[in-house]
ROLUM-796249 format. One record per residue: x, y, z of N, C-alpha, C, O, CB in turn. Coordinates in steps of 0.001 Angstrom, whole numbers, padded with zeros to 6 digits, always signed. Glycine has a CB too. Example, Ala and Ser with C-alpha at 12.3 -4.5 7.8 and 13.67 -1.06 7.14 Angstrom:
REM ROLUM-796249
+013190-005690+007800+012300-004500+007800+013200-003300+007800+014236-003319+008465+011308-004473+009046+012850-002250+007080+013670-001060+007140+012900+000030+007870+013409+001138+008039+014084-000598+005725
REM end
This chain:
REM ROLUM-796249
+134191+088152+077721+134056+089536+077283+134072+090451+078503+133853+090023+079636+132752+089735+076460+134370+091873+078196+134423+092665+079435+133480+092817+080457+132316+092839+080057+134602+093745+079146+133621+092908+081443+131784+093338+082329+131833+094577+083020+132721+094929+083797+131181+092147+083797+130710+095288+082651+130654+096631+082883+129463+096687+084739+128497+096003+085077+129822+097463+081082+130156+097744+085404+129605+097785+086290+128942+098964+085987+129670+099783+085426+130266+097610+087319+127730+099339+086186+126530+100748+085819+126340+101185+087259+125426+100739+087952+124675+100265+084981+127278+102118+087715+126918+102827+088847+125888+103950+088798+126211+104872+088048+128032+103313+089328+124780+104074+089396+124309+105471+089611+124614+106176+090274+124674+106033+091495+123425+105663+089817+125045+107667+089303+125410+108938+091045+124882+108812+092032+123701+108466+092041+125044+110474+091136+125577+109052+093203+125036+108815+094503+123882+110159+094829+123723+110995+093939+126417+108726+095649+123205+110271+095988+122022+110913+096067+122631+112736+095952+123408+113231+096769+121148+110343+097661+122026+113495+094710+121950+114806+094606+121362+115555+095660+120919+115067+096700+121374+115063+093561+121377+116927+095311+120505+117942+095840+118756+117920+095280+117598+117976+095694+121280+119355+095399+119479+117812+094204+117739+117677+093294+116549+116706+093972+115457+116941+094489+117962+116806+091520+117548+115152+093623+116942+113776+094406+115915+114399+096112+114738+114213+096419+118805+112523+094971+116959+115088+096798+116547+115028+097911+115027+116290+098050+114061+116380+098808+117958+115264+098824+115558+117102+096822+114514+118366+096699+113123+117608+095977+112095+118269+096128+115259+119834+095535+112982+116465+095306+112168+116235+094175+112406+116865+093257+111272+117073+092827+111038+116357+094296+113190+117438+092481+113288+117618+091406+113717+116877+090283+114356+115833+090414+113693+118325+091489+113345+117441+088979+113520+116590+087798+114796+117307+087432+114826+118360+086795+112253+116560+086619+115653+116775+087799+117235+117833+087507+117428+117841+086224+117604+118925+085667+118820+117280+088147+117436+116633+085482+117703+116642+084088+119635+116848+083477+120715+116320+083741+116645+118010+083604+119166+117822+082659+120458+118994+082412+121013+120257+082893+121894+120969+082410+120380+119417+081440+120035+120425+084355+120147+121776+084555+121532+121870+085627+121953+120916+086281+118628+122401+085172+121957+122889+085626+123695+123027+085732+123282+123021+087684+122108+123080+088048+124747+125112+084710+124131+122962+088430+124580+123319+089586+123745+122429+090506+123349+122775+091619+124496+124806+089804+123460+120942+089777+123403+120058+090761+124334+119171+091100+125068+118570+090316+122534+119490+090628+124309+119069+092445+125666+118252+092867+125051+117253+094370+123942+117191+094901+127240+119668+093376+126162+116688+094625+125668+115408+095760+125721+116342+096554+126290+117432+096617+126570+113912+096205+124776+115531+097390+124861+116199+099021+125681+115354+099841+126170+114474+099132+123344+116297+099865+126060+115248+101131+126902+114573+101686+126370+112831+102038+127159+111999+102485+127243+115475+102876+124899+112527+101730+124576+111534+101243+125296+110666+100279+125637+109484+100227+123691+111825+100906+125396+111782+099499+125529+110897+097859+126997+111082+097982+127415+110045+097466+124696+111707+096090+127503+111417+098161+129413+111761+098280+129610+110438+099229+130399+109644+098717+130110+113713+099347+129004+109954+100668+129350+108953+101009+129027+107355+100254+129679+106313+100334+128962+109161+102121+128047+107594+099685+127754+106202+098670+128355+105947+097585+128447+104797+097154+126533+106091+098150+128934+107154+096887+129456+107003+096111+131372+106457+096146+131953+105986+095167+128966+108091+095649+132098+106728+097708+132763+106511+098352+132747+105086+098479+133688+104346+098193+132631+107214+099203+131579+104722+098942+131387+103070+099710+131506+102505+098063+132227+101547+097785+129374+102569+100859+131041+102927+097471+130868+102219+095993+132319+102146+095327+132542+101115+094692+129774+103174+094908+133381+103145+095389+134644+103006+095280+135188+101721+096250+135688+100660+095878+135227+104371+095595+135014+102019+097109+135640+100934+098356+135245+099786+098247+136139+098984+098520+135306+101186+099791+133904+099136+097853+133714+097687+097438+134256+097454+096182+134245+096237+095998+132309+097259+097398+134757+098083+095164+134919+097934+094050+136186+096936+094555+136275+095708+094534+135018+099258+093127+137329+098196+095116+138530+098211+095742+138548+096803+096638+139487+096063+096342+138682+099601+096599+137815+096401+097504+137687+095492+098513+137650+094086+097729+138316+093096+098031+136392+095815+099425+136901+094176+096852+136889+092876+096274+137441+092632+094956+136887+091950+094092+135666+092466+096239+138963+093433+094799+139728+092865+094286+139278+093312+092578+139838+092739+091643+139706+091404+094867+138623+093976+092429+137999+094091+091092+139312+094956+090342+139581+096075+090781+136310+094984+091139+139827+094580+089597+140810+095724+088631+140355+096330+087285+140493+095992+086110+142170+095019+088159+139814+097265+087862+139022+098186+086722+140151+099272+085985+140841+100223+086354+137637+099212+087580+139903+098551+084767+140509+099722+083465+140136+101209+082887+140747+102197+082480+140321+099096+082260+138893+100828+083068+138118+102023+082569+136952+102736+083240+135866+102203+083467+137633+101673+081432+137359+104303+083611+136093+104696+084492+135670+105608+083626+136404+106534+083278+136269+105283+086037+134249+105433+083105+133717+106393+082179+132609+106856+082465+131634+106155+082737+133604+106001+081021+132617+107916+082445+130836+109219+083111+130093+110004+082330+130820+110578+081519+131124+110634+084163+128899+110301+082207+128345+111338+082088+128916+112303+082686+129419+112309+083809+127293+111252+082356+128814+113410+081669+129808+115045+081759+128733+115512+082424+128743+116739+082320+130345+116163+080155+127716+115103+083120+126787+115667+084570+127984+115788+085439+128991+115093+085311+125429+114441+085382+127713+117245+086842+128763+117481+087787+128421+116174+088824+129253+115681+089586+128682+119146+088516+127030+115732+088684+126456+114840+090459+127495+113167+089801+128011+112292+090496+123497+114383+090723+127456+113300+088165+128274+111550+087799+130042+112078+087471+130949+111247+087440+127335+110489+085713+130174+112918+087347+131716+113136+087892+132194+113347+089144+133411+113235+089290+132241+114117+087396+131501+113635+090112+131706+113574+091401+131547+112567+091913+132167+112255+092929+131170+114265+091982+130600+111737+091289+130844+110411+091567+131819+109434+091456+132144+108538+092235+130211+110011+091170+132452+109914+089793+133563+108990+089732+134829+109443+090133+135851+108759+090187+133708+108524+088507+134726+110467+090372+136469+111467+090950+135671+110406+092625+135737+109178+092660+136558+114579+090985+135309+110865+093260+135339+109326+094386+135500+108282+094710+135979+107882+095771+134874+108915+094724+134982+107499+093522+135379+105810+093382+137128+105614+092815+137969+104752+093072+134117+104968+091932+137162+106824+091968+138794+106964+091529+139652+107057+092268+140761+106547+092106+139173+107916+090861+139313+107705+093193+140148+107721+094732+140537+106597+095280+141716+106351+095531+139398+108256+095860+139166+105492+095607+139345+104110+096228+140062+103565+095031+140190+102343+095113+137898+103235+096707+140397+103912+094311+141251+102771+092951+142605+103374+092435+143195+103217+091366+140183+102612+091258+143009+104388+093961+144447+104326+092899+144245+105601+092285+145009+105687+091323+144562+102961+091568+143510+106682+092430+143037+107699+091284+143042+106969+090070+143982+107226+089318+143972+109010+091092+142257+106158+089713+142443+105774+088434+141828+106692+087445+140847+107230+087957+141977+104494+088279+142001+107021+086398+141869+108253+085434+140333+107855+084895+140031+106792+084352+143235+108346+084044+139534+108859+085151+138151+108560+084510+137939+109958+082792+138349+111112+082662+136658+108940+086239+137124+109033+081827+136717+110179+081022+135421+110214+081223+134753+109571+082033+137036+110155+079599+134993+111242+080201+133677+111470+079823+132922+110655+078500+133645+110458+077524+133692+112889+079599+131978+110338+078456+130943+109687+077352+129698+110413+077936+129049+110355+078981+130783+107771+077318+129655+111391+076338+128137+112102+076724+127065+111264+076236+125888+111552+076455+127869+113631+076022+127415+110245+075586+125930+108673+075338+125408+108554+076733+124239+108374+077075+126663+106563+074818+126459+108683+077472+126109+107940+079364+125303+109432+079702+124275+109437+080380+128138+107532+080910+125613+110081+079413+124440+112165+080035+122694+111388+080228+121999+110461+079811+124201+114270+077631+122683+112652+081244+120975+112252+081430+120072+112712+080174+120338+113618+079384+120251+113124+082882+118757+111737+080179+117848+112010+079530+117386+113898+079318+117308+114820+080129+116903+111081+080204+117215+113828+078163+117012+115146+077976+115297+115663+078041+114498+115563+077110+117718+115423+076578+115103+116059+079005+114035+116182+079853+113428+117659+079213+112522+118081+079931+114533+116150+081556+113676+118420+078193+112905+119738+077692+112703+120401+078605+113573+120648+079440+111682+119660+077057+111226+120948+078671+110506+121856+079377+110078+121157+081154+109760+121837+082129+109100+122179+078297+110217+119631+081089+110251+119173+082108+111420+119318+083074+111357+118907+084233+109983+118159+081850+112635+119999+082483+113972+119998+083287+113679+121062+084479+113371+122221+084200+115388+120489+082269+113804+120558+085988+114210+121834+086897+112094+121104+087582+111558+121019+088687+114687+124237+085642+111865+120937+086845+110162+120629+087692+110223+120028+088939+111232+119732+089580+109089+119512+086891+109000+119866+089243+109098+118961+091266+108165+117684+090417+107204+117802+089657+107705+120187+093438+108641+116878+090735+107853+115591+090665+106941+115390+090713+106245+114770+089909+107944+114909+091190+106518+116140+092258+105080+116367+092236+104141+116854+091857+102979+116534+092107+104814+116539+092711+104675+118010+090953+103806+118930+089582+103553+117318+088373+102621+116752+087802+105385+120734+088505+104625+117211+088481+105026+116314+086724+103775+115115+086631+103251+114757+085576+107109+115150+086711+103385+114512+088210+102378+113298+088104+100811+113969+087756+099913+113160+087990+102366+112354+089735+100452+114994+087359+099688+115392+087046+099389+115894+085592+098279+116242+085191+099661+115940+087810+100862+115876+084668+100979+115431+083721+099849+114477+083057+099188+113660+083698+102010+115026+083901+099747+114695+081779+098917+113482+080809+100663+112646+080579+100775+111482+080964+097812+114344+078744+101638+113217+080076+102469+112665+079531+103213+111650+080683+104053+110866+080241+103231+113694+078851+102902+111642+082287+103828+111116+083193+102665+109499+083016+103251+108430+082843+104073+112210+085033+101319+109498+083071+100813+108325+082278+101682+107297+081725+102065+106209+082156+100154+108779+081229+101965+108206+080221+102976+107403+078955+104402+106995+079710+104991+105964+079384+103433+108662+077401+104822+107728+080564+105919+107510+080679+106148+106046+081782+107105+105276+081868+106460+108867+081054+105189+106074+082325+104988+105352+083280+104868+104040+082664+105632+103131+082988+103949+105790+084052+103828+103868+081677+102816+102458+081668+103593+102450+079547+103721+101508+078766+100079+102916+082167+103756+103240+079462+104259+102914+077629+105375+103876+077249+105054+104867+076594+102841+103290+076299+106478+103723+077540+107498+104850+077961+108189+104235+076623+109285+104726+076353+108433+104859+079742+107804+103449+075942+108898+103644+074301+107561+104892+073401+107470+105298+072243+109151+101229+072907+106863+105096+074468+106017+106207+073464+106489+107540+073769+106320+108518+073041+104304+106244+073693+107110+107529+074920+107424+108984+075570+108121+109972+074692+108881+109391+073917+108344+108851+076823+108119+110829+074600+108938+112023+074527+108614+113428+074817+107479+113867+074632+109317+112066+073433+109710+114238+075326+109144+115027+076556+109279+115966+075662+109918+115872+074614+109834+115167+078109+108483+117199+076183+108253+118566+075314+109367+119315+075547+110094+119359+076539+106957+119471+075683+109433+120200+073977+110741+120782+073831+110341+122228+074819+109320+122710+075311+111243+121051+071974+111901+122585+074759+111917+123678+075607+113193+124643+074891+114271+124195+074500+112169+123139+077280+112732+126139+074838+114107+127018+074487+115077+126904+075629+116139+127528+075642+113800+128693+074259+114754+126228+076429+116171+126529+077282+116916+124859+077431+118003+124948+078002+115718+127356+079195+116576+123503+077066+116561+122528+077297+116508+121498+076109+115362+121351+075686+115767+122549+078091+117111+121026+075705+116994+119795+074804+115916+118828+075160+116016+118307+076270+118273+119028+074807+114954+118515+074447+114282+117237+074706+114341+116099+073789+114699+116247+072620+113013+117477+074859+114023+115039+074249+114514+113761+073368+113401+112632+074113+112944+112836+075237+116528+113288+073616+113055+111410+073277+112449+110460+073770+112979+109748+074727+114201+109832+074856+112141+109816+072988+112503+109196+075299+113267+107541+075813+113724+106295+075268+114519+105501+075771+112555+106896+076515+112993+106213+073947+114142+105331+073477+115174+106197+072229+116100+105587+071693+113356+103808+072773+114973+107157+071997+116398+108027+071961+117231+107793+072802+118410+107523+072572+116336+109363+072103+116796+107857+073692+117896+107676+075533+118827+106325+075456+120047+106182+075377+116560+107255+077388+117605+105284+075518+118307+104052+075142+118797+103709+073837+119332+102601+073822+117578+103111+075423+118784+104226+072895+119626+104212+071555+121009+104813+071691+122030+104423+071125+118888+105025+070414+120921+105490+072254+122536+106743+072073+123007+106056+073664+124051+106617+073995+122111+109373+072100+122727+105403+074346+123359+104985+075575+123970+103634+075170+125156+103515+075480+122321+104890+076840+123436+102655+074577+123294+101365+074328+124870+101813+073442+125976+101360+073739+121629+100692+073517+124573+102834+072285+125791+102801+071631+127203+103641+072190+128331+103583+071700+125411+103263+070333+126722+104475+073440+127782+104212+074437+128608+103365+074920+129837+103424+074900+127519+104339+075138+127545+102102+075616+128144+101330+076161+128796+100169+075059+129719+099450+075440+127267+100928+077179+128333+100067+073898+129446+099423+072885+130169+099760+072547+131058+098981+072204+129362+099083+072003+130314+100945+072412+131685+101381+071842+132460+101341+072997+133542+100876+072640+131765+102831+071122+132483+101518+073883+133229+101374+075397+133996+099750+075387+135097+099213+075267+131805+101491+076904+132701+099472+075583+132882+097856+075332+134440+097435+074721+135537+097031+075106+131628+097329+074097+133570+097909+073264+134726+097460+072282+136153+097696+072171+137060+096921+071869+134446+097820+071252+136166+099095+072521+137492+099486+073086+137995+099059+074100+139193+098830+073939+137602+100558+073304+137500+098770+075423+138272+098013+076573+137965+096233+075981+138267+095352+076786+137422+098484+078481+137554+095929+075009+138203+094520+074951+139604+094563+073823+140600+093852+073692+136886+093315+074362+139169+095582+073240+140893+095183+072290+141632+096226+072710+142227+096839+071824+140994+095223+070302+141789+096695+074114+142901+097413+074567+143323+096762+076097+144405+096966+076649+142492+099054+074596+142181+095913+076659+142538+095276+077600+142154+093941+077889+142091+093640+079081+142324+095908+078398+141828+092901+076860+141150+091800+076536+139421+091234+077652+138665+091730+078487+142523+090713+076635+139587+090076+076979+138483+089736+077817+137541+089935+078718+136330+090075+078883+138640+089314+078120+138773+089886+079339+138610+089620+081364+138589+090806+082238+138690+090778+083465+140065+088771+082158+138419+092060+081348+138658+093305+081685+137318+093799+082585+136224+093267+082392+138962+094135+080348+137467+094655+083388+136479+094809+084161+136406+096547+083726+137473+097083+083426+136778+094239+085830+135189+097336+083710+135331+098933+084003+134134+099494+084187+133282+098732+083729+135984+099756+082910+133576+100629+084716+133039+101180+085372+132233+102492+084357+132827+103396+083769+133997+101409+086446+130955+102286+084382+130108+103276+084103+129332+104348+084608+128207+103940+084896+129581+102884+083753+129484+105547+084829+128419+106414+086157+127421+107644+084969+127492+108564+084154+129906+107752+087813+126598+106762+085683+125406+107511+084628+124133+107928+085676+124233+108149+086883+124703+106201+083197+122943+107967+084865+121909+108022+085479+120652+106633+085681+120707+105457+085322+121498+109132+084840+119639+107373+086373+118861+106271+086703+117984+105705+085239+118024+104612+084673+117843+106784+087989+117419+106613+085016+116637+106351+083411+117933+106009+082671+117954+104870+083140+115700+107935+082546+118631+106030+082185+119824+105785+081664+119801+104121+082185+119461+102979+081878+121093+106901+082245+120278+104750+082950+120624+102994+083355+119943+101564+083034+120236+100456+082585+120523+102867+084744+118608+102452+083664+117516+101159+083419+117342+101036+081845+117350+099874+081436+115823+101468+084183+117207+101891+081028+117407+101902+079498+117938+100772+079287+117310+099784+078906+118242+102967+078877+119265+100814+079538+120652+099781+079732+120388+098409+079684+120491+097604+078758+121400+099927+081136+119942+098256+081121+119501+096983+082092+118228+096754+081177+118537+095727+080574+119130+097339+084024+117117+097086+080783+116321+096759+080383+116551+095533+079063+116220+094349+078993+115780+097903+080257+117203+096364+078196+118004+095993+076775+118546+094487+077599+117932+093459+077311+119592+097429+076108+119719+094406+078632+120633+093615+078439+119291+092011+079245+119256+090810+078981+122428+094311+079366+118763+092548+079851+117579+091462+080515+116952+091094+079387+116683+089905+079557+116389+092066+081644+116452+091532+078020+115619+090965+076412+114229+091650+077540+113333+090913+077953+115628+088423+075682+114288+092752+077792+112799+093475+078057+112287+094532+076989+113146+095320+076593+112843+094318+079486+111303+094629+076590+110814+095871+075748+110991+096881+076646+111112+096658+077851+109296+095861+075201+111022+098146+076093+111450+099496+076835+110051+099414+077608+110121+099277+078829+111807+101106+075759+108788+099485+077015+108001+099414+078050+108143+098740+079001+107119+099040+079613+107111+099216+077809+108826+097787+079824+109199+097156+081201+110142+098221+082011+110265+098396+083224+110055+095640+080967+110664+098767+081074+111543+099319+081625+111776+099704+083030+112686+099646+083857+111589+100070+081056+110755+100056+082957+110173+100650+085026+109779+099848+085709+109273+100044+086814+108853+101665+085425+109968+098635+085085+110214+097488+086284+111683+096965+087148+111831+096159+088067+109772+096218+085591+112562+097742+086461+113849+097692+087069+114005+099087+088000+113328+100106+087867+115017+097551+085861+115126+098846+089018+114812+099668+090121+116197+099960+090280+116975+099074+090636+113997+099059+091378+116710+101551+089963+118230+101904+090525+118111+103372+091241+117603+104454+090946+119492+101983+089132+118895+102799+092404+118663+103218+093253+120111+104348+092948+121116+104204+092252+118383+102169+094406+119598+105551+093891+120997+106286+093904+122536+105456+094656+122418+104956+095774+120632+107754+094841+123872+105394+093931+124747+104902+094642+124651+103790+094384+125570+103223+094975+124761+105132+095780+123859+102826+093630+124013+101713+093587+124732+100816+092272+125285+101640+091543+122882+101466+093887+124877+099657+091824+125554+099132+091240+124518+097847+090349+123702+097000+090714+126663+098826+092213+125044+098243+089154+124565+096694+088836+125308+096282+087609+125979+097174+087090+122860+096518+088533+125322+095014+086997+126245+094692+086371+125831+093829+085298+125004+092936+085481+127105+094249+087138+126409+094074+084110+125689+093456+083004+127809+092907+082279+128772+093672+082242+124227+095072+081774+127779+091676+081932+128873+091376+081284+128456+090709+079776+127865+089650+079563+129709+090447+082230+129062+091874+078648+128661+091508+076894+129161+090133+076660+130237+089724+077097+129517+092609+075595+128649+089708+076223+129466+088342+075355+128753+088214+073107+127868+088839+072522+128590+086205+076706+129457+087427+072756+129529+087328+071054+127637+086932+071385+126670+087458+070833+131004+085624+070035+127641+086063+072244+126043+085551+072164+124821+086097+072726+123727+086145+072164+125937+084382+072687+125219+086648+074304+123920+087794+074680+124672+088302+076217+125628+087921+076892+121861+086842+074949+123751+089257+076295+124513+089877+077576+123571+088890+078703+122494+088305+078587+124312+091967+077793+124649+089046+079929+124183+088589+081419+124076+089677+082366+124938+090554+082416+125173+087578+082078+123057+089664+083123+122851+090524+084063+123057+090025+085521+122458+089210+086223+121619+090996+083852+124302+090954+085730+124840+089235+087083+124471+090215+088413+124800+089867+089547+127452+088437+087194+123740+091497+088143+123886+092314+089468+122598+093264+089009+122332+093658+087874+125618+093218+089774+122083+093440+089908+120860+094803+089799+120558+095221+090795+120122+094490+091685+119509+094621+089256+120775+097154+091002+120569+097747+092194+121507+097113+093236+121006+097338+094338+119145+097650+092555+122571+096466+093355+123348+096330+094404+123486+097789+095469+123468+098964+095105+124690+095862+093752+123577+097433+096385+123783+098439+097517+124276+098427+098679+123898+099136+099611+122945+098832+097822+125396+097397+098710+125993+097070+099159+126881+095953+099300+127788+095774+100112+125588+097306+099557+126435+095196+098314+127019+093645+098424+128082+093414+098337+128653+094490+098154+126684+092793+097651+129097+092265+098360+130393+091909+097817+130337+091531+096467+129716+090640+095888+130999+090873+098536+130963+092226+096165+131566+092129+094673+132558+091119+094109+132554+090895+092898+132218+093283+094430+133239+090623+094764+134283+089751+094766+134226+088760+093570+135019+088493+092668+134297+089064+096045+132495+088142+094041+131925+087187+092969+132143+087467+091233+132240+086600+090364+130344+087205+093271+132180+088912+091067+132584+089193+089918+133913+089224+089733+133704+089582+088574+132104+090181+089576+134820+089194+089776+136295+088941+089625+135966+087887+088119+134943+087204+088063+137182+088044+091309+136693+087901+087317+136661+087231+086216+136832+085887+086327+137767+085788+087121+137455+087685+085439+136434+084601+085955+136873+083256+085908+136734+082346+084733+135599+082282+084262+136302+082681+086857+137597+081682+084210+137556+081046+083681+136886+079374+083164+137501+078309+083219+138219+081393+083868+135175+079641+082577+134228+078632+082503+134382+077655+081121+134990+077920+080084+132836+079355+082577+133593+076393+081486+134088+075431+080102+132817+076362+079332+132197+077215+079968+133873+073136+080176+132590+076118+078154+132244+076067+076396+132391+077375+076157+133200+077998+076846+130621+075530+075786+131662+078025+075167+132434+078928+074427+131820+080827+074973+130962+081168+075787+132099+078396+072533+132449+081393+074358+132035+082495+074415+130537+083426+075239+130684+084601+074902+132112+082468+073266+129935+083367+075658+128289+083534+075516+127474+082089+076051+126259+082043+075856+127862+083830+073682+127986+081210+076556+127557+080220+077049+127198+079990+077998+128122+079592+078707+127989+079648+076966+125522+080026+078894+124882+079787+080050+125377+078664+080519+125554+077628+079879+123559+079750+079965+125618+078868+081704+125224+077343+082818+124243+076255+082349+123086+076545+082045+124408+077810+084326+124589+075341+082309+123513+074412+082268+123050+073718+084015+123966+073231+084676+124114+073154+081115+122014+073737+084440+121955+073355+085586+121797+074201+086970+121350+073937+088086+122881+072739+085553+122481+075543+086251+121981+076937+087514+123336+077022+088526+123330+077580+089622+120203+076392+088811+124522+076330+087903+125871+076528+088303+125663+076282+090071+124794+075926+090867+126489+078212+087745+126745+076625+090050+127071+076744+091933+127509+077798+092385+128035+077743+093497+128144+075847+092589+127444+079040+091713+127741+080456+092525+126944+080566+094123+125860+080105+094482+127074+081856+091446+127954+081360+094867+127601+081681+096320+126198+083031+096024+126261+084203+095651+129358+082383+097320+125570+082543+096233+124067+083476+096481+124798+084968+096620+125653+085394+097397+122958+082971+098251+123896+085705+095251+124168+087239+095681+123357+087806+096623+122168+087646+096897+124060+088156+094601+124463+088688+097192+123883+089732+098421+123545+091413+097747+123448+092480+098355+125351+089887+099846+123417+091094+096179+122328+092767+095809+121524+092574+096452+121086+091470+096773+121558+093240+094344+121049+093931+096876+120028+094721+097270+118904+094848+095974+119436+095322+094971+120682+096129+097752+118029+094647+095875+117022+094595+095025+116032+095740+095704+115661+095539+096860+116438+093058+094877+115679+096709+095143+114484+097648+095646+113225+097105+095022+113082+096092+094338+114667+099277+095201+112229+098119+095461+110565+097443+094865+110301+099081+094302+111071+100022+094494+108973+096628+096523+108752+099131+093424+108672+100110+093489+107537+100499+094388+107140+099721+095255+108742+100458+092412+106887+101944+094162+105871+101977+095557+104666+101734+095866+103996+101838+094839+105741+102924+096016+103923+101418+096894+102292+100727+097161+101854+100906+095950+101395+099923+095369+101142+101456+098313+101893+102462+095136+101205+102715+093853+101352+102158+092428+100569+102319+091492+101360+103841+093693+102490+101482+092445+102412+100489+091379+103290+101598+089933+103552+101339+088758+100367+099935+091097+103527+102957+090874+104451+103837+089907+105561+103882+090099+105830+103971+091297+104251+105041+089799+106621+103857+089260+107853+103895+089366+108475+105483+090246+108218+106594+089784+108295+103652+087824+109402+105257+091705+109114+106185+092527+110048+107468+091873+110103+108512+092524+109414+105679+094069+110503+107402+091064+111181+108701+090533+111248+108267+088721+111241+107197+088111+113036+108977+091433+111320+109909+088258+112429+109730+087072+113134+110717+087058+113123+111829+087587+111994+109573+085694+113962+109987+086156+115558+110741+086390+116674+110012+087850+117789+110485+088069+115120+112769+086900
REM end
């Protein structure tokens, strides 16, 4: 089945300000995030990966991301999927982080985040978190589904979303309750990789940040569809980058 690579935009203005950017218009990379998001095109490119499909959040910081990696591939033509858009953050959109942990609600979000949902706002859409992961999840299937019966199997393509987004994602494809969720760690610019099958998804990459990719190139394994290794295979040891989160035991951003 196809395997989707989940890039996160490389590092914003917001990221670097603390802010909770959310939906709010006129954030964009800084020359940080424009180079990671570059390097993230170029390993794609380097290791041979032939990606069909580049699909983004209609955010400016995850189209700038993928008009970059499109570059390292050939300009390959990217669309939009607003399932992949950031969490809709309400009255929390545009805040400093450091206001938000003083929150009762940054608690929930933290330690029971399928309870979350953020307060509405007249200027801002708000929505839960597992709203987030409901309307993303059915992003990434319908994506799915379309790059396997337009480019079979073995098809490889590319997702640029956000961090809560993502981990939503990753959470689901690992069999974690949303409450774990914030035990997965994506970093700006980074990569991780989940490939669907008829029987369950594999998570062959998390938070990469530099590694070779190569290992993912498609190959052809004995039994059927959805079928684990028996024995722990013989793949060459991945070189993801795995982050932690911080001394405090809180997940170091959202959004």
């Amino acid at each position: 089945m196809p395997t989707v690579l989940f890039v996160r935009h490389g590092r914003s203005s917001a990221n670097t300000a603390g802010l909770l950017a959310g939906w709010a218009p006129g954030v964009f990379l800084d020359e940080t995030g424009e180079a990671q998001a570059s390097r993230v095109g170029a390993s794609i490119a380097a290791a041979g990966l032939q990606v069909v499909e580049l699909v983004s959040s209609p955010l400016d910081r995850c189209l700038q991301t993928a008009d970059l990696i499109a570059r390292e591939l050939d300009s390959l033509p990217r669309s939009v999927h607003p399932g992949l858009g950031e969490c809709h953050y309400g009255a929390w959109t545009g805040r400093s982080i450091r206001d938000l942990v003083s929150e009762p609600l940054w608690e929930v979000v933290q330690d029971r985040p399928s309870e979350a949902r953020f307060p509405p706002s007249e200027a801002y859409s708000s929505e839960s978190i597992a709203d987030v992961q409901d309307r993303a999840l059915r992003a990434v299937r319908e994506t799915d589904a379309h790059v396997l019966e337009r480019h079979g199997p073995e098809a490889v393509w590319v997702a640029v979303s956000h961090g809560d987004v993502i981990k939503a994602v990753l959470a689901h494809a690992a069999g974690a309750h949303l409450d774990d969720f914030q035990r997965f760690v994506v970093d700006p610019g980074s990569v991780s990789v989940v490939r669907y099958t008829s029987r369950r998804p594999f998570l062959l990459r998390l938070n990469d940040v530099g590694g070779d990719l190569s290992p993912l190139r498609p190959t052809t394994a004995p039994g059927r569809d959805g079928d684990a290794e028996i024995g722990g295979g013989a793949g060459a040891p991945s070189a993801a980058g795995v982050g932690g989160d911080d001394a405090s035991g809180e997940a170091r951003e959202v959004g």
